[in-house]
C-alpha positions in Angstrom: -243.8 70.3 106.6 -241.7 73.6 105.6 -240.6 73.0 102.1 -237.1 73.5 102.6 -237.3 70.4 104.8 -239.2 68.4 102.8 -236.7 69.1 99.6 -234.0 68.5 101.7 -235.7 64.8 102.9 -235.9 64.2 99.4 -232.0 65.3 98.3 -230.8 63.1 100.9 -232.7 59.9 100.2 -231.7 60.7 96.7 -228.0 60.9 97.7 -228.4 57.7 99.7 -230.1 56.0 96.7 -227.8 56.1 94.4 -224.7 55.5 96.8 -226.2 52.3 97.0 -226.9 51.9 93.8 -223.3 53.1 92.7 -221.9 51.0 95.5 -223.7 47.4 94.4 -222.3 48.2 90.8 -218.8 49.1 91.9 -218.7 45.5 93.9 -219.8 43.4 91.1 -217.9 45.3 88.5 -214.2 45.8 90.7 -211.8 42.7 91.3 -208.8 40.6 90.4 -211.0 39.7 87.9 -213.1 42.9 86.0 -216.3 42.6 84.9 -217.8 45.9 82.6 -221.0 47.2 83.1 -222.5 45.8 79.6 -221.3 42.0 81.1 -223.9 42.8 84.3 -226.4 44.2 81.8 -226.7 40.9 79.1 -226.2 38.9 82.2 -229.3 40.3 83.4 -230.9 40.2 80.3 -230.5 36.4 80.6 -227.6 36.6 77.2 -225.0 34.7 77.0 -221.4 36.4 78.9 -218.1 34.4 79.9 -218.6 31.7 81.7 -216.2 32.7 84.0 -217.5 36.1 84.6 -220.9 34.6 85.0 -220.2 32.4 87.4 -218.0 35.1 89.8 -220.9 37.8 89.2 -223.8 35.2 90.4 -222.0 32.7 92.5 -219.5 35.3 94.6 -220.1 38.9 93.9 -223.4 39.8 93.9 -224.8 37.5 96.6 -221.7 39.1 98.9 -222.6 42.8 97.7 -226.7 41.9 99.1 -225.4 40.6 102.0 -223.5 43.9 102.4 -226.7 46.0 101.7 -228.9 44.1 104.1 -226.5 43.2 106.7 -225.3 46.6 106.8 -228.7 48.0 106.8 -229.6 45.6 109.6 -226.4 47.2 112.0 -227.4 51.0 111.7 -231.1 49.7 112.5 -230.2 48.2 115.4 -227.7 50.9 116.8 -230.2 53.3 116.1 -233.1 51.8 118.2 -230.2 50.7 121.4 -229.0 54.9 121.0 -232.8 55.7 121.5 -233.6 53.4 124.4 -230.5 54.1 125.9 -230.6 58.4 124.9 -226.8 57.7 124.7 -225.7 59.0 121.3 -222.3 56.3 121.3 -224.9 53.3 122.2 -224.4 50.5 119.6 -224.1 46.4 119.7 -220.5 46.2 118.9 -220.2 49.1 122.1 -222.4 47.6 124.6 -220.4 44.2 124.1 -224.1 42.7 122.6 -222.3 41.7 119.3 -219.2 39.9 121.4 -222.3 37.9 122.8 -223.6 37.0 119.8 -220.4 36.2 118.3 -219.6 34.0 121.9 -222.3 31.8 121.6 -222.1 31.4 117.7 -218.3 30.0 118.7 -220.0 27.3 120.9 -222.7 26.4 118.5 -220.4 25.8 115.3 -217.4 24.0 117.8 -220.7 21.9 119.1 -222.2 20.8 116.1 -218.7 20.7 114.3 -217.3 18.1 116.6 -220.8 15.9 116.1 -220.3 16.1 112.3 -223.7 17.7 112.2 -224.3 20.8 109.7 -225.5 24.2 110.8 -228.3 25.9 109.0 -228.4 29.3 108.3 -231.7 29.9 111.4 -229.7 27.8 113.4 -226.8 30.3 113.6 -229.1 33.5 113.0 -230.4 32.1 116.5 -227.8 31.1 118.6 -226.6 34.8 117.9 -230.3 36.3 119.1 -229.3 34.0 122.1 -226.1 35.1 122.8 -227.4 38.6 122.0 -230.1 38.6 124.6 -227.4 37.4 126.9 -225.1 40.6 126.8 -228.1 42.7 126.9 -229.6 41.4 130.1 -226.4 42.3 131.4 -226.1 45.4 129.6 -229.7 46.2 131.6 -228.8 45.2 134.7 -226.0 47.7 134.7 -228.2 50.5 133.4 -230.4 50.0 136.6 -227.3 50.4 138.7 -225.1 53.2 137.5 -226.5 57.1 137.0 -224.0 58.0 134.3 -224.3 56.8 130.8 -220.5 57.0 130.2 -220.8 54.0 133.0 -223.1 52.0 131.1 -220.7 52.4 128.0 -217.8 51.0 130.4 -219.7 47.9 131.6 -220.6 47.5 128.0 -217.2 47.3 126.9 -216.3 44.9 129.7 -219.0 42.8 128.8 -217.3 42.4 125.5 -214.1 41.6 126.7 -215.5 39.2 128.7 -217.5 37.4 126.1 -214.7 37.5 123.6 -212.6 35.8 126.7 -214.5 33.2 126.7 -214.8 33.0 122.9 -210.8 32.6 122.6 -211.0 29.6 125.1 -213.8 28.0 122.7 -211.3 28.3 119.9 -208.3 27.1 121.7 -210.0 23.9 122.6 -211.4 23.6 119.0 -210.2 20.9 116.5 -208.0 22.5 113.5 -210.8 22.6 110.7 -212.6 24.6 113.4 -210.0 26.6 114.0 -209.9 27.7 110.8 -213.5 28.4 110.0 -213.9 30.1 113.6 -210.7 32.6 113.0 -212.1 33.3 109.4 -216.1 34.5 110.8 -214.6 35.7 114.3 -212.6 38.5 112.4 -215.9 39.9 110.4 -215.9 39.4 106.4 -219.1 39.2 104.5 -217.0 36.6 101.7 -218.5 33.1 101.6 -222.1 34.3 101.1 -224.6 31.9 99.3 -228.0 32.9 97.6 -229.2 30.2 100.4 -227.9 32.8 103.1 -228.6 35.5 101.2 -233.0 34.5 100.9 -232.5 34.1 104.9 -230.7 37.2 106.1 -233.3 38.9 103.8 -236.7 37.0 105.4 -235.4 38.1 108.8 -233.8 41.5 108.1 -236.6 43.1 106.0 -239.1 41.3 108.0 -237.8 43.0 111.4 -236.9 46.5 109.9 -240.6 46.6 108.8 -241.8 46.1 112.1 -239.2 48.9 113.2 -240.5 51.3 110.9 -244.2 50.7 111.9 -242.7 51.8 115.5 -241.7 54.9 114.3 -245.0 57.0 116.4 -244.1 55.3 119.7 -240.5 56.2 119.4 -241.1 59.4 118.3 -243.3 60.2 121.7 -240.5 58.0 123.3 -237.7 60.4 122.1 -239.6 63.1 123.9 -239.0 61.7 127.1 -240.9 58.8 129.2 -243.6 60.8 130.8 -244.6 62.7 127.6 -244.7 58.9 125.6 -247.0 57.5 128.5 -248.9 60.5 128.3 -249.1 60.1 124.6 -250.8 56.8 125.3 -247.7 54.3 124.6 -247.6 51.1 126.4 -243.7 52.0 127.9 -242.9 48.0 128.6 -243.9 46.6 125.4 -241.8 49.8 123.9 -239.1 48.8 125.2 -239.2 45.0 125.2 -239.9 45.6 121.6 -236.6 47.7 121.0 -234.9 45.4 122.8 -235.8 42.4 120.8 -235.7 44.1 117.3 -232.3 45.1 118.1 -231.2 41.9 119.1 -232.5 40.0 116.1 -231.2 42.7 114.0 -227.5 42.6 115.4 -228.0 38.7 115.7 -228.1 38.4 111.5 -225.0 40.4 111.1 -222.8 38.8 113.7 -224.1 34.8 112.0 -223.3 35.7 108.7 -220.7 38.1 108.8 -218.7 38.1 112.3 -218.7 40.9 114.4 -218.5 44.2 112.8 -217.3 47.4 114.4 -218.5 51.1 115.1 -221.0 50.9 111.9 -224.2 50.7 114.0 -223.3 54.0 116.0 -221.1 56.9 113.4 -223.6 56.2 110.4 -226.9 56.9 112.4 -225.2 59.9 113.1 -224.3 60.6 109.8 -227.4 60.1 108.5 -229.2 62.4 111.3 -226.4 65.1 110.1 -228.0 64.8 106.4 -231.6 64.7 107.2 -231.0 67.4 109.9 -233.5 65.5 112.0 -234.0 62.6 114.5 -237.7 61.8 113.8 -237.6 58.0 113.3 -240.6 58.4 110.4 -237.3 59.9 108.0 -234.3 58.3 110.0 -235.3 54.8 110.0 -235.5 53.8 105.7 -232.4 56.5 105.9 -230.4 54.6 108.2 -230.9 51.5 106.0 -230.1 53.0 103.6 -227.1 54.6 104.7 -225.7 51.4 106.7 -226.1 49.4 103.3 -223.7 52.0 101.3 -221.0 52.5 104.3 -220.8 48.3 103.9 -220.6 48.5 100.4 -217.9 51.1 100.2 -216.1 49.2 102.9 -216.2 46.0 101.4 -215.1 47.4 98.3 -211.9 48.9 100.3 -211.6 45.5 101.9 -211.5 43.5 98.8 -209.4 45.8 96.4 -206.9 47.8 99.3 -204.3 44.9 99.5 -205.3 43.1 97.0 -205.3 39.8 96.6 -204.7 40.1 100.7 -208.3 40.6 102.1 -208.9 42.5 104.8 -211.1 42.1 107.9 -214.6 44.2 107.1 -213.9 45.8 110.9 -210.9 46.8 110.3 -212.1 49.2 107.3 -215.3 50.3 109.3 -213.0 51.0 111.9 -211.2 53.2 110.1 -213.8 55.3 109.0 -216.5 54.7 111.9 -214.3 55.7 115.2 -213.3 59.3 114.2 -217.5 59.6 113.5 -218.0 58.6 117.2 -215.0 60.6 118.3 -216.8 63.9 117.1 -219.9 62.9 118.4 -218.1 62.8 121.9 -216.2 66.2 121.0 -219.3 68.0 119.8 -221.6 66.6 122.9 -219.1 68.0 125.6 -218.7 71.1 124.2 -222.5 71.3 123.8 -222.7 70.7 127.7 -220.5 73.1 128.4 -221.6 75.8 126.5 
């Protein structure tokens, strides 16, 4: 490896290091209520703080601000292996409609149990989602098989969506109040209400899952290099992609059970991230695009929180913001590369 490329590897992981970092201090430290820096420290330390800044730094704060960090990890994971199995740089789960599936049969599950008076636990929801997931992208697949243009695929994708969230409006117009309430709250994407409960689960299957992505980086590497060169490289193309499919589907899954759907993050920061780096190998993209998806959610749950305060705003609505100009260059710059 030239060493300007491998000082520039480590600048960036640096950079996205300590956004992190930064970010996870600014969200315990910044609220209607302020906690300083020495308060986190003692607390730490296990000394003695205000009670009410203890209990607002353990019991609301920093469990949200983890959930931010993983769950936003888990969303760039996940757009990044669906824009490699597609080769459509503008793939992603909120995109393809994959997330609206998620969230659809999420709707049905908490209206279902809700109305038996029976509680859902956190796998329970983490796999209806992977359910309603898998459901979008069968569909999502069967369109791919069917269409020769990728900007197609993108429009069925987007139908798909529409047609889920459809169907999820009907759920909630035939819900009871008290579901009514708790659907409208999740359905709009907020990572608030986060327990250290959900917190140890979203982490079991989050970390768990981006491991097994990152020990996938060889295949996808010969895979990004087009299907004959992979199977000439020796890679088993079916499991490759079953794989990918799956990962991304459990990934997208834990995002849209604990926090809602969430827009555009899982396709502008891979790109972001492959704009630092300078590279597409998934060896260097994949911890990067952890990284990078768990400081975007960070700095956009900051902006939700604080904006308006004390009005919160959706989390979509602020990676909105920031996430569609991202994919609106990415279109600009890939026609103009065409044409030139």
């Amino acid at each position: 490896m030239p060493k300007e490329r491998k000082v520039r590897y480590i600048l960036a992981y640096v950079l996205l290091g300590i956004s992190v970092v930064l970010g996870l201090i600014c969200n315990i430290c910044i609220g209607s209520v302020k906690i300083s820096f020495s308060d986190i420290v003692n607390s730490f330390l296990g000394k003695e703080i205000n009670e009410t800044a203890q209990r607002i730094l353990w019991e609301i704060r920093f469990p949200r601000a983890v959930a931010a960090v993983l769950l936003g990890g888990a969303l760039v994971l996940s757009g990044y292996l669906l824009q490699t199995f597609f080769h459509n740089p503008i793939a992603g789960p909120f995109i393809l409609g994959i997330s609206s599936g998620a969230k659809m049969v999420v709707a049905l599950v908490m209206v279902f149990f809700a109305g038996k008076s029976m509680r859902t636990t956190s796998w329970t929801m983490i796999f209806a989602a992977f359910i309603g997931a898998m459901i979008s992208m069968g569909f999502v697949l069967l369109i791919s098989n069917q269409v020769s243009h990728m900007s197609m695929l993108i429009v069925g994708g987007v139908m798909i969506g529409y047609i889920c969230s459809a169907v999820t409006e009907l759920v909630v117009t035939f819900a009871s109040d008290a579901q009514i309430v708790n659907l409208h709250d999740w359905s709009r994407g907020s990572f608030s209400g986060t327990t250290w409960e959900n917190v140890a689960v979203m982490a079991e299957a989050v970390l768990l899952t981006s491991v097994i992505v990152f020990f996938m980086s060889k295949p996808l590497s010969a895979y990004q290099l087009g299907e004959a060169y992979a199977k000439n490289m020796g890679v088993r193309l079916p499991v490759l992609r079953a794989g990918m499919v799956v990962l991304s589907g459990i990934l997208s899954a834990c995002v849209v059970a604990f926090a809602g759907p969430v827009s555009f993050v899982g396709i502008a920061v891979p790109h972001l991230v492959k704009s630092l780096l300078g590279t597409a190998k998934p060896l260097v993209m994949i911890p990067a695009c952890f990284l990078g998806g768990s400081a975007f959610c960070l700095f956009c749950d900051l902006l939700a929180r604080t904006a308006f305060a004390p009005t919160e705003l959706s989390i979509s609505t602020v990676t909105a913001v920031f996430g569609a100009p991202v994919v609106l260059w990415v279109m600009i710059r890939r026609k103009k590369e065409r044409e030139a």
